[in-house]
C-alpha positions as CSV (number, residue, x, y, z in Angstrom):
1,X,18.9,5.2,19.2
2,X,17.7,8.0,17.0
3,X,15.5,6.3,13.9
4,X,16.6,7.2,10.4
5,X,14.7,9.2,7.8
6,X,15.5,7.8,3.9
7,X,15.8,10.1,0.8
8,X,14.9,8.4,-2.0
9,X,15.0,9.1,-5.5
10,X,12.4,7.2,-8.2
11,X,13.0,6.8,-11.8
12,X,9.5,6.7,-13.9
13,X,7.8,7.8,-17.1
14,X,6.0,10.7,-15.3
15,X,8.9,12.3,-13.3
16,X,8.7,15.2,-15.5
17,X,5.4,16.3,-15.1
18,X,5.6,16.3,-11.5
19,X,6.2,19.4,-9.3
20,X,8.0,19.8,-5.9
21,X,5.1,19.1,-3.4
22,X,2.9,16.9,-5.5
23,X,2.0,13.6,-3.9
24,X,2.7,10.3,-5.5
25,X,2.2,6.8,-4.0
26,X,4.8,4.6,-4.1
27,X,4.5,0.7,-3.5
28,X,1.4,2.3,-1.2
29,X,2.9,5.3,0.8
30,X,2.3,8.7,0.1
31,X,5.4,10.7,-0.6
32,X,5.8,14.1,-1.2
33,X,8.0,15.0,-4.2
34,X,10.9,17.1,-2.8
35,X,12.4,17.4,-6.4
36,X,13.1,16.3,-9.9
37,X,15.8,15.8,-11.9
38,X,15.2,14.1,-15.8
39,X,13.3,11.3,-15.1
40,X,13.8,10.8,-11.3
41,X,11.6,12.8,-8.6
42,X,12.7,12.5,-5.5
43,X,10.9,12.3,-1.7
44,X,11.8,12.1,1.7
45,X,10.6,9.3,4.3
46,X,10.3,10.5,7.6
47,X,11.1,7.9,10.7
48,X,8.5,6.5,11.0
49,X,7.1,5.6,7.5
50,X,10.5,3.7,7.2
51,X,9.6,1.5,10.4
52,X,6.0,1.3,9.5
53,X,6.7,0.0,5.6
54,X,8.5,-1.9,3.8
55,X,10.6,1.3,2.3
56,X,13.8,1.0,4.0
57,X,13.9,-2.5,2.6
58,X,14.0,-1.7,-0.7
59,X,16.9,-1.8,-2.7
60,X,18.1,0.4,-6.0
61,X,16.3,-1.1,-9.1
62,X,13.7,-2.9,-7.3
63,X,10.2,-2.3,-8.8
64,X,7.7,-0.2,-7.3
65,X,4.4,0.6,-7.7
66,X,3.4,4.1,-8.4
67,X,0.5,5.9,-8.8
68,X,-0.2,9.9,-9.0
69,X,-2.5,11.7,-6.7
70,X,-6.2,11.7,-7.6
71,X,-7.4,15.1,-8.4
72,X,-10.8,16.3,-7.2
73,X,-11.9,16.2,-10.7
74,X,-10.9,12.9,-11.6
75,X,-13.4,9.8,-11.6
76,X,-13.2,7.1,-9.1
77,X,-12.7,4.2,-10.6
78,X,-12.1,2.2,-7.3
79,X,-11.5,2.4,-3.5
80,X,-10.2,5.1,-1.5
81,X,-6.8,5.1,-0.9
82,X,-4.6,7.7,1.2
83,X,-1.2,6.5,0.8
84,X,-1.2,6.2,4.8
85,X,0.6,2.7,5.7
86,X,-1.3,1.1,8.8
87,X,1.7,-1.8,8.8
88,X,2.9,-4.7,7.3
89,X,1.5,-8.4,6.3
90,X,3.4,-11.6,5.0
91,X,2.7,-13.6,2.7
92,X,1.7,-17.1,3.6
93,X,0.1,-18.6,1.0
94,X,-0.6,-17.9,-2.9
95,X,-2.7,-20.4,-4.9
96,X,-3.4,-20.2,-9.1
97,X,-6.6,-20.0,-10.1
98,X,-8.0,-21.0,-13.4
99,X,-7.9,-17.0,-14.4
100,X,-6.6,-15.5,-10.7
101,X,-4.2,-15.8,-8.0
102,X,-5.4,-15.8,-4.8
103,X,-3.2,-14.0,-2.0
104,X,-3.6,-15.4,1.7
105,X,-1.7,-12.2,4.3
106,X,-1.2,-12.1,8.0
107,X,-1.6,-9.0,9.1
108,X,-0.8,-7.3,12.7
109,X,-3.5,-8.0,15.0
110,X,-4.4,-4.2,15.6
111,X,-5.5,-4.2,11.9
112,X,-7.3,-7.0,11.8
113,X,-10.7,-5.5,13.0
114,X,-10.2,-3.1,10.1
115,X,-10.1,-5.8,7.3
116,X,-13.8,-7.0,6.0
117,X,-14.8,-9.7,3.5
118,X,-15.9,-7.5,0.4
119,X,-14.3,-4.6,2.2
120,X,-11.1,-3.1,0.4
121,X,-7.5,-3.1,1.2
122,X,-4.7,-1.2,-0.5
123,X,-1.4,-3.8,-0.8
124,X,1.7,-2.2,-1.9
125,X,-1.0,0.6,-2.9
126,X,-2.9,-1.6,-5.0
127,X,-6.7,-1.1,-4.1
128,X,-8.0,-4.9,-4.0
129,X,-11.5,-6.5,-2.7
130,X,-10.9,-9.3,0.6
131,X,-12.3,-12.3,-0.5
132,X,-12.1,-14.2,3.3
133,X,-11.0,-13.4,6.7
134,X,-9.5,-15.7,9.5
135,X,-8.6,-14.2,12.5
136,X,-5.1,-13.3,11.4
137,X,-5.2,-13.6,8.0
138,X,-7.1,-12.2,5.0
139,X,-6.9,-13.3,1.4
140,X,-7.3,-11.4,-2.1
141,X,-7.5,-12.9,-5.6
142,X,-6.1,-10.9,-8.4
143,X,-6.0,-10.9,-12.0
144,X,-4.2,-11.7,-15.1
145,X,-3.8,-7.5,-15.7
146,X,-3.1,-7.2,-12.0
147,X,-0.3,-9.4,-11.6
148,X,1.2,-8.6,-14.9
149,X,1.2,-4.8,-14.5
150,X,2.0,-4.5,-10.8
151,X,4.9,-5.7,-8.1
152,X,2.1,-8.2,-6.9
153,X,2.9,-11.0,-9.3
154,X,6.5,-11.0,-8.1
155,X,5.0,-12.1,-4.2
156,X,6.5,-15.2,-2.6
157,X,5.8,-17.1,0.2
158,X,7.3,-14.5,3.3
159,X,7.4,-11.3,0.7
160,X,6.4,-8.4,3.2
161,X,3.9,-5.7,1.9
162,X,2.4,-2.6,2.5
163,X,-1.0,-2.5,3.9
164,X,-3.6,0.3,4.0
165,X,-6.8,-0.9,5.4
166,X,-10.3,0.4,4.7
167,X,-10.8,4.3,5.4
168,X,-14.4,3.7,6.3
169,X,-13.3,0.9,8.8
170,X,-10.7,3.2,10.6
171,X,-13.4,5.9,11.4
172,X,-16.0,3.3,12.6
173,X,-13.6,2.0,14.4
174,X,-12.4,5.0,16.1
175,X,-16.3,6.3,17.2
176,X,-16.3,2.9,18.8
177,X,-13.4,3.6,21.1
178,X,-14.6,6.7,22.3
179,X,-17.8,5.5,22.5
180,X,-16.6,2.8,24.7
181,X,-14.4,5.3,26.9
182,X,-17.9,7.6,27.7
């Protein structure tokens, strides 16, 4: 069975000032603008984004988080973030806070070695700090402005999300293999 590629279009405030090749992340994946028409760019998801994320679970008018590429000249203001999926996590736990919500995830086991307490993690492309570690799990805790202003305060219990683990992680990680293969 041959896997499916998605075209998808994405209504937002920006559309317009996007051109055909420009990258924008959406709920976490990094997709290249293919066109726009009014308010609507639109991408294509090759194969094997859609069986990596949760893209070809998404429906028309669900919310999405979007962000526009970083330029070189831009400031950092948080982690790195390439828009590259590694897999998926569920949801198993969320608990309030006085001022936060705290997020527990599985997470496939091949990722866990890339996840780190204080290290970062990009869910549904927002960057976020890990606040504990098990050895399938990993929490986060957001905010107030976090859960309010992305798709993160609309989790349940089982939601699936989008998870891009630490860039720094996935490098050390790799020397170590072929260190290990020598």
């Amino acid at each position: 069975m041959q896997e499916k590629d998605l075209e998808i279009g994405v209504s937002c405030s920006f559309a317009g000032e996007l051109n055909p090749g420009e990258s924008v992340a959406t709920s976490g994946i990094c997709l290249t603008v293919t066109r726009v028409e009014g308010d609507t760019f639109f991408a294509y998801a090759m194969p094997e984004t859609v069986r990596l994320t949760t893209l070809g679970q998404k429906h028309v008018g669900d919310p999405l988080n979007l962000e526009r590429a970083l330029l070189p000249t831009d400031r950092l203001g948080g982690h790195l973030v390439a828009g590259h999926i590694d897999g998926t996590g569920t949801v198993t736990s969320l608990e309030e806070g006085e001022r936060w919500l705290e997020i527990q995830i599985s997470a496939p086991p091949a990722l866990m070695p890339q996840i780190a307490r204080k290290g970062s993690i990009a869910i549904d492309g927002v960057s976020l700090t890990v606040t504990a570690v098990g050895v399938d799990y990993f929490r986060v805790a957001i905010i107030p402005v976090t859960r309010d202003n992305t798709t993160l305060g609309t989790l349940s219990l089982g939601s699936v999300v989008n998870l891009e683990t630490d860039q720094i992680a996935k490098y050390v990680e790799r020397l170590l293999e072929g260190s290990n293969n020598q």
